[in-house]
N, C-alpha and C positions, 0 to 999 in steps of 0.2 A: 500672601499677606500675613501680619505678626498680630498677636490681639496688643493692643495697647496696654502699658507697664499697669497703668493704675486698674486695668479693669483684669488683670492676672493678678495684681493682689488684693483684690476684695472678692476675686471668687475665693483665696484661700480663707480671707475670713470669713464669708459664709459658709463654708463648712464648717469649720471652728463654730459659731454661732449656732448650727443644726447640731453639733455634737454636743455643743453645751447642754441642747434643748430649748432654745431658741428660736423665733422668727428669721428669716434670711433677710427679710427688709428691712434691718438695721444695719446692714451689712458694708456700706458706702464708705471708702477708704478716699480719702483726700490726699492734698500735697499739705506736706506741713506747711502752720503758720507761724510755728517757731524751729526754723531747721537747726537753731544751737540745742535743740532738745533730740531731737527726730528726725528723720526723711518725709516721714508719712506716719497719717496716724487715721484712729477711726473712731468717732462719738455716740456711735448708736446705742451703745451700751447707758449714754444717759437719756434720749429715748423709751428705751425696751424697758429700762424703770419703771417709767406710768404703767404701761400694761402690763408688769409679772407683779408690780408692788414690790419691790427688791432694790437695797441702795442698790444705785449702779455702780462700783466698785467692785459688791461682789459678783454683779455680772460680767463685767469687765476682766477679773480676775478667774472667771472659769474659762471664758473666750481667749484668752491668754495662755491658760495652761495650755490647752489643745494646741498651740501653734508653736508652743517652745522649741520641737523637733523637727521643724518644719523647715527644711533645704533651701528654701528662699528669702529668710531672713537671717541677719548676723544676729538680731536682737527684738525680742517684743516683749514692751513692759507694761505692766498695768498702772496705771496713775490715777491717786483719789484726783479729785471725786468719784472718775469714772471714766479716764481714758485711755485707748489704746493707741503706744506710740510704737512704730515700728522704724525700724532699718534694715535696707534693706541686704543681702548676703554681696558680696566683693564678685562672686565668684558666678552668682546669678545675674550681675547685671554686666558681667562680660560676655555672657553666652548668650544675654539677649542682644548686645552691641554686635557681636561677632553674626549674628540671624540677619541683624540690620542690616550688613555687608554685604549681606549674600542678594539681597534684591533690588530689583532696579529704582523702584519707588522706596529703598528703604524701609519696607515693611508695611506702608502703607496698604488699606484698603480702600482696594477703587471702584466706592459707593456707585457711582455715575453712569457706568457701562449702558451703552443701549438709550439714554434721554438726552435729548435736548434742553438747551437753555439760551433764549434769548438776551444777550444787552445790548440794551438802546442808551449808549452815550448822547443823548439829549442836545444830536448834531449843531455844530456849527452851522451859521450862515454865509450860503456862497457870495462868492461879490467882496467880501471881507477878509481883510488878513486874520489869523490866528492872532488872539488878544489873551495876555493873561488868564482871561474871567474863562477861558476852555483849557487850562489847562488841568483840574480840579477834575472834570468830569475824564477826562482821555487818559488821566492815572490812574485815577481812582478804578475807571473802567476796566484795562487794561488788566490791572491787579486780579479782580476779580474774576475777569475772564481766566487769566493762567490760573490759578487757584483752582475754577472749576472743571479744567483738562486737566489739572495734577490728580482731581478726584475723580477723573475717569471718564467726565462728563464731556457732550459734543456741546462748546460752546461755540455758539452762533453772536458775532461781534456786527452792531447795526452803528454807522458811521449816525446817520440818520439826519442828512443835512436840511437846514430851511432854505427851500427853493422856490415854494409857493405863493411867499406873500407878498405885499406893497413893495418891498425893496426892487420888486423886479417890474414892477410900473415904471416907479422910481427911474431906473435904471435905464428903460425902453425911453420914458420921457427927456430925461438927460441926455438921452445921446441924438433925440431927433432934434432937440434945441441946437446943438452943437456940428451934429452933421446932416443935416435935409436933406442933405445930396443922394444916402444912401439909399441903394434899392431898397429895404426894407419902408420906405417912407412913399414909396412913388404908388398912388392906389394903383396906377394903368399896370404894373410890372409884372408879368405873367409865369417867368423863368425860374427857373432853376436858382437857389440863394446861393451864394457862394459857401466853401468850404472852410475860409480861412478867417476866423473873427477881424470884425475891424476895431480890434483893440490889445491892448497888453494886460496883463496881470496888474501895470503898477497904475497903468491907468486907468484900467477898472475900479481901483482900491479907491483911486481920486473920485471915479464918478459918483460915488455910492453916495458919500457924506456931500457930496455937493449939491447933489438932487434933494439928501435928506436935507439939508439948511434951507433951499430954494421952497420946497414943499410947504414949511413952519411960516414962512414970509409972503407965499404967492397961492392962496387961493385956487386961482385957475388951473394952477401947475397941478396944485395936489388933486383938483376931481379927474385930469386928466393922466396922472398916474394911477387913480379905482378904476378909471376907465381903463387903460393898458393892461391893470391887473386883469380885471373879467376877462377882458378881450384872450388875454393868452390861457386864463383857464377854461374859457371857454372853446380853446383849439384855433384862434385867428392865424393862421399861419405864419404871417412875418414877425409876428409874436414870439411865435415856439422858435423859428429860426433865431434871433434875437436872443432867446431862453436858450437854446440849444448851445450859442456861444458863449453865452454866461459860464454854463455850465461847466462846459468843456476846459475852460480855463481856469475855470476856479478851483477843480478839483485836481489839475494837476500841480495846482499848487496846495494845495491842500494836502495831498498825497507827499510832498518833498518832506513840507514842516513836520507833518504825524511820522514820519520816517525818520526826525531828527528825534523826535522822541522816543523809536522803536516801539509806535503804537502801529497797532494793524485790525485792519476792518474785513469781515467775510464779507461783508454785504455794503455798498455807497450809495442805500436807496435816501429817498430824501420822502416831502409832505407830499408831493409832488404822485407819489408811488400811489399815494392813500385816496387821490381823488379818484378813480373808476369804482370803487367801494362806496364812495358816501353817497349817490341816489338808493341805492337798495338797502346801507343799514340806516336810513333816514325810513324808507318803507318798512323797514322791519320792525321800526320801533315803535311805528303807526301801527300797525298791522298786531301790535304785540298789544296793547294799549297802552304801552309806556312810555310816549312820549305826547303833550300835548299843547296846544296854544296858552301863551302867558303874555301878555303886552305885545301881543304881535310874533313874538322868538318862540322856539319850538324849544320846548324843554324836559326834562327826564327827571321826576323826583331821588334823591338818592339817600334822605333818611332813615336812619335805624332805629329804631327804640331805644338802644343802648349806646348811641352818642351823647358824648358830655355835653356837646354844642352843636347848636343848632346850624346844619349844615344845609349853606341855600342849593337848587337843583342847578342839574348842569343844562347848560347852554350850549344846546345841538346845533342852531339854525340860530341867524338872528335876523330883523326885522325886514333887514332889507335884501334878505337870503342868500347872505355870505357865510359859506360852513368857517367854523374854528377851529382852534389849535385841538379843543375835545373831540371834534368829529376828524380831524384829521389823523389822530391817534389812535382813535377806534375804526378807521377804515383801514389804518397798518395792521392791526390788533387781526382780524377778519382776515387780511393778507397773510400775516403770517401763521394764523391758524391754517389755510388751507398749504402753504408751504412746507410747515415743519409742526404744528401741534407740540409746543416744546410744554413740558411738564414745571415750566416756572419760568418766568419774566421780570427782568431786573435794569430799571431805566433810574440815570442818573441823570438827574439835575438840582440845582440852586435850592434849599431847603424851603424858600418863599412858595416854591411851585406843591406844596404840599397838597393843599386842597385842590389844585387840577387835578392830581393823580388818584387821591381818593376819589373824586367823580368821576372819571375814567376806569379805574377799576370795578367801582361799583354797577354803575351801566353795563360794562363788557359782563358779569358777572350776573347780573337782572336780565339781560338778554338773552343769553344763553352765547353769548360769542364763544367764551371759553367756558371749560370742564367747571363745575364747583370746585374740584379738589386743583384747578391748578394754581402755583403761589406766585403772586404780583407782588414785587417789591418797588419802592420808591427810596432811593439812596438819596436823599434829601446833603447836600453839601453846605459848609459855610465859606463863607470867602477870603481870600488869599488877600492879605493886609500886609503893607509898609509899616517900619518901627511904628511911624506916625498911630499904628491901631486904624486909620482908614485905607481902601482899598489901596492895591500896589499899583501906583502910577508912572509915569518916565519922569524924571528932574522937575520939567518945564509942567507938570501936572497932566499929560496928556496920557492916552489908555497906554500902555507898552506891550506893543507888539510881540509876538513868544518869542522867533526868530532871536529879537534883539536881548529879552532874558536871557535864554541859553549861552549867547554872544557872550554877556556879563561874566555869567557862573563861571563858563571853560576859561575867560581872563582869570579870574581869579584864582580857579584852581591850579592854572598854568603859572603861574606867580608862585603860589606856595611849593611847586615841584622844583620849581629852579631856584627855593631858597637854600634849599640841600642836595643840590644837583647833583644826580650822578646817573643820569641819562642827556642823549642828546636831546639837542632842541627840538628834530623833530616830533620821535619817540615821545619827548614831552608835551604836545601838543596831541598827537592821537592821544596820550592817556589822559591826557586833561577832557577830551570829552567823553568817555569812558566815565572817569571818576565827576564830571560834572554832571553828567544825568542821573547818577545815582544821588549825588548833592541833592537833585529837585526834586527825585520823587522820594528818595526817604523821607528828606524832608516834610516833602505832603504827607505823605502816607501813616509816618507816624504818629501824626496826631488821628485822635477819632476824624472822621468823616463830616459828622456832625457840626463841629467845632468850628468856629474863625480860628486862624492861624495868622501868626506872623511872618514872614517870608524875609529872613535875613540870611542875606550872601556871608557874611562873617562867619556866623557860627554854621552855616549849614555846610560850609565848604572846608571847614576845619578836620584836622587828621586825627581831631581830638574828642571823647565827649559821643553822646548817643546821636551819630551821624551815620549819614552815608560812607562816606570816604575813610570811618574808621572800621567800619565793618569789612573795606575792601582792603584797609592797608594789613585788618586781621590775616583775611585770605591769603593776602601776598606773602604776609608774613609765613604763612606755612606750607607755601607754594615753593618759597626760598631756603627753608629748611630741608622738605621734600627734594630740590633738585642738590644740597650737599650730598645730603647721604646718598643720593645715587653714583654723585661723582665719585664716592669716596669708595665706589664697587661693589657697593651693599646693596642686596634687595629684599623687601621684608614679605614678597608671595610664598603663600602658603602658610605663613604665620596668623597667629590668633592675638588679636589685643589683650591681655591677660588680669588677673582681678586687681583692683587698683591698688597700690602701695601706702598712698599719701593721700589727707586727705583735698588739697585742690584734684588730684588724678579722677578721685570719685566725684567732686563737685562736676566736674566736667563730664565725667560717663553720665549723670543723673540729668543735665539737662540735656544730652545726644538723647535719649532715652524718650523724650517726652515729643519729640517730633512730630509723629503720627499723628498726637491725642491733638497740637496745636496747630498743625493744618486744618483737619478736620474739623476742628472746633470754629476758626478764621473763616473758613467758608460757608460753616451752619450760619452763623451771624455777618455773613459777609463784611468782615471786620479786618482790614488788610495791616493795622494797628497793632493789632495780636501777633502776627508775624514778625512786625519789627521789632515787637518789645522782646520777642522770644531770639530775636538772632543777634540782639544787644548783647541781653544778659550771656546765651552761649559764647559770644565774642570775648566779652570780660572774664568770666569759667577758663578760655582757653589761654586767654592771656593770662591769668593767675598762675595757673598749671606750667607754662612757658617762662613764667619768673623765679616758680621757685621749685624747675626741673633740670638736671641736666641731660638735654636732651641726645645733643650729637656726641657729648664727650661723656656718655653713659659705655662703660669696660663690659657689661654684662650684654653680650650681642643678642640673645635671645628677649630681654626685657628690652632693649634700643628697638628689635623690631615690631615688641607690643609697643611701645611708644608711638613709631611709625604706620603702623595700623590706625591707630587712635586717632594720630593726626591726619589720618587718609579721610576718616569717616566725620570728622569735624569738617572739614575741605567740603569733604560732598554737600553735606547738610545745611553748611554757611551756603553753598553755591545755592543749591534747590529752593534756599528762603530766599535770594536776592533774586533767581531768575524769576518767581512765583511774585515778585513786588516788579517786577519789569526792568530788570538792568543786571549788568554782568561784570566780573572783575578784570583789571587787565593782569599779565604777567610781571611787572614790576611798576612801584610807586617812588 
């Protein structure tokens, strides 16, 4: 592992700072915020003011002198009122590039080693196709999982389907209207259920919303789908069988879609998992005195003293002693404490669900389910919107299925490859899904989390502009310089990238340089936004550097090979940011 750029230079100003006769905790060196002045600078000096009584100038100016002979910067100036601006040495931030080379992570340190982390993608519902409104969470997810294996961590990915509710009465009820015939219907049937569902994926997809329509209009239908429901939570046999086939089906198709997105899940437990847990944490909560009768539902107070607002308790049980999506949560919670005890928990869903997860955490936390010190986070999402600014619909206003998104993107991209053709059609068509899944989740990703977004195919599929596809055609680009110079019989091993010449050469060492500090940073805040902005900006740095370099028709073979070094470890680092947002480049665009 390498220490990070910015925290090797403010341990030099803390010496500097102790040799002045200073405190060392003014000692905080930043990235500049005017780099036409600086690289890096440091303001403690107008700080450490108040407490010696001294313009800060001339403290700024003795911290200065100590570092004028100092091997690591080209330049350190003092500036009234009181600032330290530094640059940093050509020749020092090649031998930290040249370090970066040398490891597999890039210098990276990998915090994580030895803990667990749970994410709970805030599962889809089986019985259903994948619908835009999941693709938000399966990215977002996704992201953050690789992020926290780059940082060393064992991340535990929970698909985390809803298998347990009304949809699957629903479901039971719809299909006995439609087939009576079937054993699962006949009380006398004593045998063995068959093995082979009596249904399809496409006609599952039909039943769902037809039972849900029938339900809203028929009364009878709907208390005899609560009734199906209990029935199969309760263990009624031709129930589970029924469920058994939902299941099985739904998940293999579940498995195809998440695969077109190169999502992957350790774990395909569902709500379903969390029932054997909720008799005993309903006892436990009793037993604790933290849960009590309220209008009949069983409830668990969850406020603080130090809430802004008044936050009502969760709802464990309700009246007519149906557990909920809180107790469902907190019986996984208890599950996956005795499986893995992961040292932080990180579930995403729709920022609306905000106050479920604060009452879920808070409970888990009042009960003693999990540690005090472990961290529950809540990735609260906003929604993926058409130009219109309301959600993204199909033409005809109906949900649109991901499947048929995807479909969209790869047309599109595949259009723009054959405008300047010069692959075949196949060829063009595998890169078109290549470059169109990077289209959707840069896309996502690079907005906050937080945030609604727009989701437009035009600009997101463009070769142009802070996208996917321009980040990849960066890659290719030097993927294709990379294989001249091989052709041309040259190889640059053993060679060292050298101090830079010009200054786009060092704009571009400066931001290779900050890698470490910007993973690191992306996954304290699980902020997958910070990646993207950071492998824009390195994109543009290298393409600056590429406009106004001669790179192959460079006469000086030993500088062509620090060039080619340079462009080695941009390669790597553009790769490591895209694989870490969940998508990969192809060999030509």
């Amino acid at each position: 592992m390498m220490k990070k750029i910015l925290d090797l230079i403010t341990a030099e100003v803390t010496n500097a700072f102790l040799s002045a006769g200073y405190e060392a905790k003014y000692d905080r060196a930043t990235l500049s915020n005017r780099p036409d002045l600086c690289e890096f600078q440091c303001n403690g000096a107008m700080a450490a003011a108040k407490a010696y009584k001294k313009a800060p100038f001339m403290i700024a100016d003795a911290v200065s002198q100590g570092l004028q002979d100092n091997k690591m910067f080209a330049s350190v100036e003092s500036v009234k009122p009181g600032f330290l601006n530094l640059r940093i040495s050509e020749a020092y931030l090649a031998d930290y590039l040249n370090e970066m080379q040398t490891h597999e992570k890039l210098g990276l340190e990998e915090t994580g080693q030895g803990q667990d982390i749970i994410v709970d993608y805030g599962g889809a519902n089986v019985a259903k196709p994948l619908h835009v409104g999941h693709l938000r969470s399966a990215i977002i997810g996704e992201s953050i999982k690789r992020m926290g294996q780059y940082m060393g961590y064992h991340m535990i990915g929970d698909v985390h389907l809803g298998d347990w509710g009304l949809q699957m009465g629903l479901i039971i009820e719809e299909l006995r209207d439609r087939r009576p015939d079937l054993v699962y219907f006949d009380e006398s049937y004593t045998g063995e259920y068959p093995s082979e569902a009596p249904f399809t994926i496409s006609e599952l997809e039909e039943i769902y919303p037809a039972a849900s329509k029938k339900s809203k209009e028929n009364e009878a239908f709907r208390e005899r789908a609560h009734e199906a429901t209990l029935k199969l939570q309760s263990g009624y046999a031709p129930c589970r069988a029924i469920w058994n086939h939902i299941m099985h089906v739904s998940v293999a198709d579940l498995k195809k879609n998440y695969e077109n997105l190169d999502v992957h899940f350790d774990l395909w437990k569902g709500e379903s998992d969390a029932d054997p847990y909720i008799p005993g944490l309903i006892q436990s909560l009793l037993d604790q005195g933290l849960a009590y009768e309220s209008q009949g539902a069983l409830v668990v107070d969850i406020a603080e003293d130090t809430d802004s607002k008044e936050l009502p308790p969760c709802i464990i049980r309700k009246s007519d002693g149906a557990a909920l999506y809180a107790t469902s949560d907190l019986g996984t919670i208890i599950e996956r404490e005795r499986d893995f005890s992961p040292v932080e928990y990180i579930y995403l869903a729709d920022k609306r669900q905000q106050l479920h997860f604060t009452q879920v955490f808070r409970v888990a936390k009042k009960a003693g389910f999990v540690r005090p010190e472990t961290r529950m986070i809540h990735i609260g999402f906003g929604t993926m919107n058409g130009k219109n600014g309301k959600p993204y619909k199909t033409r005809d206003g109906g949900v649109m299925r991901l499947e048929h998104l995807i479909a969209d993107v790869n047309e599109a991209v595949y259009a723009r490859i054959m405008e300047n053709r010069s692959i075949s059609e196949t060829e063009a068509k595998e890169t078109a899904k290549i470059v169109g899944l990077a289209a959707i989740k840069y896309g996502d990703l690079s907005n906050q989390a937080s945030k609604d977004y727009v989701f437009d195919i035009d600009r997101f599929t463009s070769f142009e502009g802070n996208t996917g596809p321009y980040i990849l055609y960066t890659i290719v680009r030097i993927k294709s310089i990379l294989k001249k110079y091989q052709a041309a019989g040259r190889s640059a091993d053993g060679k060292q990238i050298l101090p830079a010449g010009a200054a786009e050469e060092k704009d571009l060492m400066l931001e290779l340089a900050k890698w470490n500090s910007v993973i690191e940073n992306a996954f304290e805040e699980t902020a997958p936004h910070k990646i993207c902005a950071y492998i824009y900006d390195l994109a543009n740095a290298f393409n600056r550097f590429y406009h106004a370099t001669k790179i192959l028709a460079q006469e000086d073979e030993t500088v062509q090979a620090g060039y080619i070094r340079l462009l080695e470890l941009t390669k790597r680092v553009l790769e490591a940011g895209i694989s870490v947002l969940g998508f990969s480049a192809p060999e030509r665009m």
